[in-house]
C-alpha positions as CSV (number, residue, x, y, z in Angstrom):
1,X,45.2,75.5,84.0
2,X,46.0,75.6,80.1
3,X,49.6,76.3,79.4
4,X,49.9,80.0,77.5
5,X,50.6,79.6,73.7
6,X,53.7,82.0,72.8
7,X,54.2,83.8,69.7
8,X,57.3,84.0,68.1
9,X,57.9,87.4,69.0
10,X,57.8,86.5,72.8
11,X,60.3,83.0,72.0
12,X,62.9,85.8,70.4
13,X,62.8,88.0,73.4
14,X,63.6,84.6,76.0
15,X,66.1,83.4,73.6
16,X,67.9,87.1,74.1
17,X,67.5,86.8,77.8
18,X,69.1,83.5,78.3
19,X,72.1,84.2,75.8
20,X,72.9,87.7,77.8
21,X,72.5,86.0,80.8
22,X,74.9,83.1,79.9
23,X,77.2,85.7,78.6
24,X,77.4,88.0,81.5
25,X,78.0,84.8,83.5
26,X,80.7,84.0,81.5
27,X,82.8,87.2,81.9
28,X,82.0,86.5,85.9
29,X,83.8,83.4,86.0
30,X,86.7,84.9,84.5
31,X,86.8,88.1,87.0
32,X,86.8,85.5,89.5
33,X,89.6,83.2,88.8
34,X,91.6,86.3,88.5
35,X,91.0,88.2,91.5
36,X,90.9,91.5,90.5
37,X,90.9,94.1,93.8
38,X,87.4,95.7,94.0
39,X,86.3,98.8,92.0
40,X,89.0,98.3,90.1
41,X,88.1,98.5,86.3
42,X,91.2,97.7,83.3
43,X,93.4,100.0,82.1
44,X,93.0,101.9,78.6
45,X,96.0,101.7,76.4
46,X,98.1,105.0,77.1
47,X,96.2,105.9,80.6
48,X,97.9,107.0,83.3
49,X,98.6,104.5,85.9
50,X,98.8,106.6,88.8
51,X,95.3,106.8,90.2
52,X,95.1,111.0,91.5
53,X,94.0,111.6,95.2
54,X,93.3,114.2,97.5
55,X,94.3,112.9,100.4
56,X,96.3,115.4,102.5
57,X,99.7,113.9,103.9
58,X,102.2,115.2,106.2
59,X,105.5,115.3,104.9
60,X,108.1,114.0,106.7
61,X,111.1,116.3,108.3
62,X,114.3,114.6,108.9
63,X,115.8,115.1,112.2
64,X,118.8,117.4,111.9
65,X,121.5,116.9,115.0
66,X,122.1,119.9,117.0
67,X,126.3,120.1,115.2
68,X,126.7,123.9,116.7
69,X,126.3,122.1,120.6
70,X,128.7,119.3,120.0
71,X,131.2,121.9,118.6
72,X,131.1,123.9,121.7
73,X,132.7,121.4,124.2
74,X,135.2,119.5,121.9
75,X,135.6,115.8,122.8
76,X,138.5,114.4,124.8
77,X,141.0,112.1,123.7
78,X,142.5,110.3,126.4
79,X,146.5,110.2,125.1
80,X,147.4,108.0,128.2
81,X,149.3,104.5,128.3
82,X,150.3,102.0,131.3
83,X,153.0,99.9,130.2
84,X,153.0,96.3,131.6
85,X,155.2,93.4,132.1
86,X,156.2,91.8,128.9
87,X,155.8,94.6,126.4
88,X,152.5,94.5,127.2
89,X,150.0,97.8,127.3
90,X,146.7,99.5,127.9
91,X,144.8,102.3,128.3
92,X,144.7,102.7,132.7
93,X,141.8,103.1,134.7
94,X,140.4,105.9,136.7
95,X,142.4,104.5,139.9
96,X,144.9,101.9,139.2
97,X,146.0,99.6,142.2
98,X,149.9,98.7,142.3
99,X,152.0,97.0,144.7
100,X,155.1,99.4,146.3
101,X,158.2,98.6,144.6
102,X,156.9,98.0,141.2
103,X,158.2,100.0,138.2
104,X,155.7,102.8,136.7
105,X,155.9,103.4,133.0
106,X,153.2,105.8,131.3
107,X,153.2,107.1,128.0
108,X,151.3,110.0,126.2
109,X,151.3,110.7,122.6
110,X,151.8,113.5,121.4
111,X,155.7,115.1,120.5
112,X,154.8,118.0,123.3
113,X,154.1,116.5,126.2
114,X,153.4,117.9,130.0
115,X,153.1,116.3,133.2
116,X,151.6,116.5,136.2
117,X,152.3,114.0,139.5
118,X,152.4,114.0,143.5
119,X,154.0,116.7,144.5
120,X,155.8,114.4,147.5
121,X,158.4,114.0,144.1
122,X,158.6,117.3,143.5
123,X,159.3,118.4,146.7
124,X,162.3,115.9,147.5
125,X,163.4,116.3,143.8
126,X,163.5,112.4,144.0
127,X,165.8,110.7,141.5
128,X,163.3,107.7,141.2
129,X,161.1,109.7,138.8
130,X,162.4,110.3,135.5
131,X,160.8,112.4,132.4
132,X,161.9,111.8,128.6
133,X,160.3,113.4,125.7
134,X,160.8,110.4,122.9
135,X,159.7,111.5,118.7
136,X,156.1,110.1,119.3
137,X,155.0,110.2,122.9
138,X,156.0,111.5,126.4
139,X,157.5,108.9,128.9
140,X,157.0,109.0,132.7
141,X,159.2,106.3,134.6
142,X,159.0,106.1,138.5
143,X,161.0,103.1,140.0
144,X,160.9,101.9,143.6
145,X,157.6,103.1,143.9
146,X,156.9,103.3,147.7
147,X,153.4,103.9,149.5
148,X,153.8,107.8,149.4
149,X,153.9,107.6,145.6
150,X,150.3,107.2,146.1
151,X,148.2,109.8,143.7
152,X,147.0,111.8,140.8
153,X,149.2,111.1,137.6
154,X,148.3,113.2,134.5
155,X,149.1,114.4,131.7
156,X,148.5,116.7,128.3
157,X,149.4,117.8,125.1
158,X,150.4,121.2,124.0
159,X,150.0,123.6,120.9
160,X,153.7,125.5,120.6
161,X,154.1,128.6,118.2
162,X,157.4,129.2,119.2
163,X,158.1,130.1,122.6
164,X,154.5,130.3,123.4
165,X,152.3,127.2,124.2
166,X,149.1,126.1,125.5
167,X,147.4,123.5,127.0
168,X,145.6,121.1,124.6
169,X,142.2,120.4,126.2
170,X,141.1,117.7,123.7
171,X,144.3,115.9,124.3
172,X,144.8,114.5,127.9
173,X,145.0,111.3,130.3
174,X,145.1,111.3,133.8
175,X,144.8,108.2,136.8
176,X,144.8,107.6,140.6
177,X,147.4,104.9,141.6
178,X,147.1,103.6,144.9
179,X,150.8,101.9,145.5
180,X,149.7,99.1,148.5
181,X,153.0,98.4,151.0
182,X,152.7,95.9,153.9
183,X,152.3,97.7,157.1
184,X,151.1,100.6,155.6
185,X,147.4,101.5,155.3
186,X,148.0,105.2,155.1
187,X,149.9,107.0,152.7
188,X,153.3,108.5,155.1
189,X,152.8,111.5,156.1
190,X,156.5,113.9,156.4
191,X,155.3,114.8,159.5
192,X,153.9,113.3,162.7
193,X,151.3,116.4,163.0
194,X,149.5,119.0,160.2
195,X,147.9,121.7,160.6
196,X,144.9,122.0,158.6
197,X,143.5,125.7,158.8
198,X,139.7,126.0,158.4
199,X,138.4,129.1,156.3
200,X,134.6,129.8,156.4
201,X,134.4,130.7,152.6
202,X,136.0,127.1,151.2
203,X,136.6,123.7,151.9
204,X,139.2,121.9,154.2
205,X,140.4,118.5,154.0
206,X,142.2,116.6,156.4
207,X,144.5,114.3,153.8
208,X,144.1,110.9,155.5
209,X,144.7,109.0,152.2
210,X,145.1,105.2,151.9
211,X,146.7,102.8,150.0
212,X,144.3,100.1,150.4
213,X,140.9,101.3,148.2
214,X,138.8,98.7,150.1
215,X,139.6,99.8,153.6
216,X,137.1,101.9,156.1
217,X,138.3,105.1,157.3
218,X,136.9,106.9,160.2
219,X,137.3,110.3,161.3
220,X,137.9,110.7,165.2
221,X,138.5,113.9,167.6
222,X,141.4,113.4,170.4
223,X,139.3,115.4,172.9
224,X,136.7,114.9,174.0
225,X,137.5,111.5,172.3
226,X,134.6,110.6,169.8
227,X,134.1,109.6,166.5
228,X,133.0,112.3,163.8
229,X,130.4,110.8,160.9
230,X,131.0,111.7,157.5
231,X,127.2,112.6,157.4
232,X,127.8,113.5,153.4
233,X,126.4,117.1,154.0
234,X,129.0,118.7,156.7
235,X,131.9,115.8,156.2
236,X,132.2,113.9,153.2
237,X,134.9,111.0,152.6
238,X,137.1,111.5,149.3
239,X,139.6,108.6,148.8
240,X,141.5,110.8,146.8
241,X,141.5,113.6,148.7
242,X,140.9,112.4,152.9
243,X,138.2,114.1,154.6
244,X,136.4,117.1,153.4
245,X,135.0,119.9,155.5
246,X,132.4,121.3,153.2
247,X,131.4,124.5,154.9
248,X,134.0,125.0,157.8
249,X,133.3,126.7,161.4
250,X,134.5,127.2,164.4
251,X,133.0,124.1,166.2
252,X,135.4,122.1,164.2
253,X,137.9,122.9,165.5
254,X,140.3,121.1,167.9
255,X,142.9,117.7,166.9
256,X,141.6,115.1,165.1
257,X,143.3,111.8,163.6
258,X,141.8,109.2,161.1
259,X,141.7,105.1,161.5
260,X,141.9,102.9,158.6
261,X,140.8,99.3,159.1
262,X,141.3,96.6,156.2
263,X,142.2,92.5,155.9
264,X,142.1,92.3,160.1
265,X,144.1,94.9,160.4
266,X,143.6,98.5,162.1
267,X,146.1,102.0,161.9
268,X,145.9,105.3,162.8
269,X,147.2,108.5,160.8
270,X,149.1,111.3,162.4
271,X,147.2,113.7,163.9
272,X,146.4,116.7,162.5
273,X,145.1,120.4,164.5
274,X,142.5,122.1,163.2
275,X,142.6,126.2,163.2
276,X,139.5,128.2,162.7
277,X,141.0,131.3,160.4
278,X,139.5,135.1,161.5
279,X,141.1,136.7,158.9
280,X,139.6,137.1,155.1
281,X,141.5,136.4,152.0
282,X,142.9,139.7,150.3
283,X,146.1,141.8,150.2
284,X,148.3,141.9,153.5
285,X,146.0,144.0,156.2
286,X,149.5,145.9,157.1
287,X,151.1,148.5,159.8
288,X,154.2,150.3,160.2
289,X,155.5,151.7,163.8
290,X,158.7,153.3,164.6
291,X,160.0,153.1,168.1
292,X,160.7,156.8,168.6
293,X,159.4,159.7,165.1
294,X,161.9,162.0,167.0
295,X,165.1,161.2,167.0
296,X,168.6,162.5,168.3
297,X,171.8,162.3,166.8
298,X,173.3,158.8,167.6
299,X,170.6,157.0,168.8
300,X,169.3,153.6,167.7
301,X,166.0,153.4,166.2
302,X,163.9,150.2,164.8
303,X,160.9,150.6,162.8
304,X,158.6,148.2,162.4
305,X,156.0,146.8,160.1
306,X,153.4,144.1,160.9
307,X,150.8,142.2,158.9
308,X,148.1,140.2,160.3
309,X,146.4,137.3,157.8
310,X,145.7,134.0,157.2
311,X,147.7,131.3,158.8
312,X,148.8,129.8,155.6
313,X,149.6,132.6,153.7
314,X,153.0,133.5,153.5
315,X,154.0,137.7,153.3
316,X,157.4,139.5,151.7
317,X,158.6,142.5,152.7
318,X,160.4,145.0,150.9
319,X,162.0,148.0,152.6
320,X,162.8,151.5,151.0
321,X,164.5,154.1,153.6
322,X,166.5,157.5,153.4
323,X,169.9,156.3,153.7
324,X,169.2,153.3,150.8
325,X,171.4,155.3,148.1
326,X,174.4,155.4,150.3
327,X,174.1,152.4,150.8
328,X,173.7,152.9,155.1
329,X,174.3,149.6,156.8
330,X,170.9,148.8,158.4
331,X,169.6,145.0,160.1
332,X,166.1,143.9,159.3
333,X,164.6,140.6,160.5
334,X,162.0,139.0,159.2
335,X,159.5,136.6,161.7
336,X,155.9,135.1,162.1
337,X,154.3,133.2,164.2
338,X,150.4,132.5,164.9
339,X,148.5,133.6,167.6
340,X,144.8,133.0,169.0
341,X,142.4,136.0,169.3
342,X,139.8,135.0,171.0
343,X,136.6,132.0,170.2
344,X,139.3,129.8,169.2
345,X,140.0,132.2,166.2
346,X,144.0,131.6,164.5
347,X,145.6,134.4,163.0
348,X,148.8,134.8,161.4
349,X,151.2,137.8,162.4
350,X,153.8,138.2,160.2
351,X,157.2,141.3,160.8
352,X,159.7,142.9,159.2
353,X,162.4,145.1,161.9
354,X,164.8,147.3,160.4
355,X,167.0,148.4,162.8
356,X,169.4,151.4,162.4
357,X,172.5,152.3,164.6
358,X,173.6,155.9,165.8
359,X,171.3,157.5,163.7
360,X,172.9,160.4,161.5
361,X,171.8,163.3,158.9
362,X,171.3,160.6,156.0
363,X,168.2,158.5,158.5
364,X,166.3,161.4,158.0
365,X,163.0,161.0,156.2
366,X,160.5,158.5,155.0
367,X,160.8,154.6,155.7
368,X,158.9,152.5,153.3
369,X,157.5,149.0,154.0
370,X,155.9,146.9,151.6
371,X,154.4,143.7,152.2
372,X,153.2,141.4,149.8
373,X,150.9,138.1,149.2
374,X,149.2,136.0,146.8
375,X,146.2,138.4,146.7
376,X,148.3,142.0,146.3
377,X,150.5,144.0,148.3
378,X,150.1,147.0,150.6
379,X,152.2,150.2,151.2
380,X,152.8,152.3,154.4
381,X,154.8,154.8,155.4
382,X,156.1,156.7,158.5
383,X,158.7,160.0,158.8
384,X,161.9,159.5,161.3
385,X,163.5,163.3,162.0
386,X,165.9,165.0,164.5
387,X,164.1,165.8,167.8
C-alpha cells in the first residue's frame, strides 16, 4: 500500500498532540513522586483549610460520678494503733492472736477518745487495764493479759459541744484478740454452769469461745449424749461469739457443753442449760393479792405483788401504802426464782411482800405496787379496810 501524503495542516495538528501529551505526562510524574492522597486537588491562596462535612457525630458525654451517694454513708477512718515491741507500730487486724501474759498497748487518735472492751474487766473492775487520755490520742494498756482477756476491743472518737457529745461514726477502730494460754483452749468461764435462755423471737448463743483460732469446736448434748451439727441454717459457729441458735424452740432445749480439739490436744467447756422462755418481751405482766381486804384492828396483814416474765429479765418494785407519810414501820421482801410450766417452758416469777404488824386506823386504804423492767412498768392496786 502507498503511504498517505500529509499536508501541513495535518503535521501541525500531530505536533500539538505529542507536545500535550508529553506535557500532561510531565505533571504525572511529578504527582507521583509526591504522593498526594486521592481526590485531593491544591489549595488556593486564602482558602479555607477545613474541608466542610455532613457527617452526623455523636458527641461524647462525660461520665459524671454519682457524689450525692458517696455523701450519704461517709467513709470510715480506722483511728486504731497496736503498739509493739521496740517502739514499733501498726494498724491491727481484724483478730489479732497474742500469747497470755503479754502487755496490750492500743492507741486511737483523736483528743476525745471512748472505749469499748470485754466486759470480764469491767465486771471485776480489774487493776490490769488502765485508760489515759494523752494531747493527741487515747491509750488502752492491759498487762498480764490472761486467756479470759480474750475479745472485742474498740474504740471511737467523739464530737463535744460542751457537756454534750456524740459518737463520731467516721472515726473508729476496733479488733478481736485471741490471748493463747497453755492448758487453755477455752476462754474461763466464772462459772462451771450457764444458763442460756432460748426466746423464739431472737437468737441464742452458747458462748464457747476459744483461744486457739485454728481449733475445731463441736457442739454436744449431755442427754441423750450426741453431737449437735452446726448445719449453718439452725446452728451456726461464730468464733467470736460460740454457737448461735438462729431461730430458737423448744426442741433445743436440755444441757449442752462444747469440745475444742487443737495441736493433739482435746477440752471440754462448762456446761451450759438451755431454757425454752413462755413469756414475751414487754412491761412486767403483774398482780397484787392481799392476804385478807378485811381487816380487824391488830391483825397482821401481808400483801403481795407478783410478776411473771422472762427468765433473764430482772423486775423493781416500788411500794406506795396508806401509812407511807407517817412513816408506819412495815417489812417487804423482795424474791424470784424460775419455775417450769409445762412442755419444758421456763418462766421467771419475781415478788415483792410487804408485811404490816397489828394493823391500825392509819393501814387503811389503797396499797400501791409498781413493778418495773427494761420494757416499762406496770401499776396495780388493792383496798385493805376494817372488817
Amino acid at each position: 500500500m502507498a503511504p498517505v501524503s500529509k499536508g501541513k495542516g495535518q503535521h501541525a495538528k500531530e505536533a500539538k498532540f505529542i507536545n500535550a501529551v508529553e506535557s500532561r505526562s510531565a505533571e504525572s510524574l511529578v504527582l507521583t513522586d509526591q504522593q498526594p492522597p486521592k481526590n485531593k486537588r491544591p489549595k488556593e491562596p486564602g482558602e479555607n483549610r477545613i474541608k466542610p462535612t455532613n457527617k452526623k457525630v455523636k458527641p461524647k458525654i462525660p461520665k459524671i460520678k454519682d457524689r450525692d451517694a458517696a455523701d450519704v454513708t461517709p467513709k470510715t477512718q480506722s483511728i486504731m494503733i497496736h503498739m509493739m515491741d521496740k517502739g514499733r507500730f501498726q494498724k491491727p487486724a481484724a483478730t489479732l492472736s497474742l500469747t497470755a501474759g503479754q502487755t496490750l498497748e492500743l492507741r486511737c487518735k483523736g483528743n476525745k477518745i471512748e472505749w469499748s472492751y470485754p466486759t470480764y474487766l469491767d465486771t471485776f473492775k480489774d487493776s490490769r487495764l488502765s485508760l489515759k487520755q494523752q494531747e493527741r490520742y487515747g491509750q488502752l494498756t492491759l498487762v498480764n493479759s490472761t486467756a479470759a482477756d480474750t475479745g472485742e476491743f474498740s474504740c471511737w472518737g467523739q464530737f463535744c459541744h460542751g457537756y454534750l457529745c456524740r459518737r463520731d461514726e467516721t472515726r473508729s477502730g476496733s479488733t478481736y484478740i485471741v490471748f493463747t494460754e497453755k492448758g487453755e483452749l477455752f476462754v474461763p468461764s466464772s462459772s462451771y454452769f450457764d444458763v442460756v435462755y432460748l426466746n423464739p423471737d431472737r437468737q441464742a448463743v452458747v458462748p464457747c469461745r476459744v483461744t486457739v483460732l485454728s481449733a475445731k469446736v463441736t457442739l454436744h448434748r449431755e442427754f441423750p449424749a450426741k453431737e449437735i451439727p452446726a448445719n449453718g441454717t439452725d446452728i451456726v459457729y461464730d468464733v467470736k461469739r460460740g454457737f448461735v441458735y438462729l431461730q430458737p424452740h423448744s426442741d433445743h432445749q436440755g444441757v449442752v457443753y462444747c469440745k475444742a480439739e487443737a495441736g493433739g490436744k482435746s477440752q471440754i467447756s462448762v456446761k451450759y442449760q438451755l431454757l425454752y422462755v413462755e413469756v414475751p418481751r414487754g412491761p412486767p405482766s403483774t398482780t397484787i393479792l392481799a392476804s385478807s381486804n378485811k381487816v380487824r384492828s391488830g391483825d397482821d396483814i401481808s400483801v403481795l405483788c407478783t410478776v411473771l416474765g422472762e427468765p433473764d429479765v430482772e423486775v423493781e418494785f416500788r411500794w406506795i401504802y396508806p401509812g407511807q407519810k407517817d412513816e408506819r414501820p412495815v417489812t417487804i421482801q423482795d424474791s424470784w426464782r424460775l419455775i417450769h410450766r409445762g412442755l419444758g417452758h421456763t418462766t421467771r416469777i419475781s415478788q415483792s411482800i410487804m408485811t404490816i404488824e397489828d394493823f391500825e386506823t392509819t393501814d387503811v386504804g389503797y396499797y400501791i405496787c409498781t413493778a418495773q423492767n427494761l420494757q416499762g412498768e406496770t401499776t396495780v392496786a388493792t383496798t385493805v379496810e376494817f372488817s
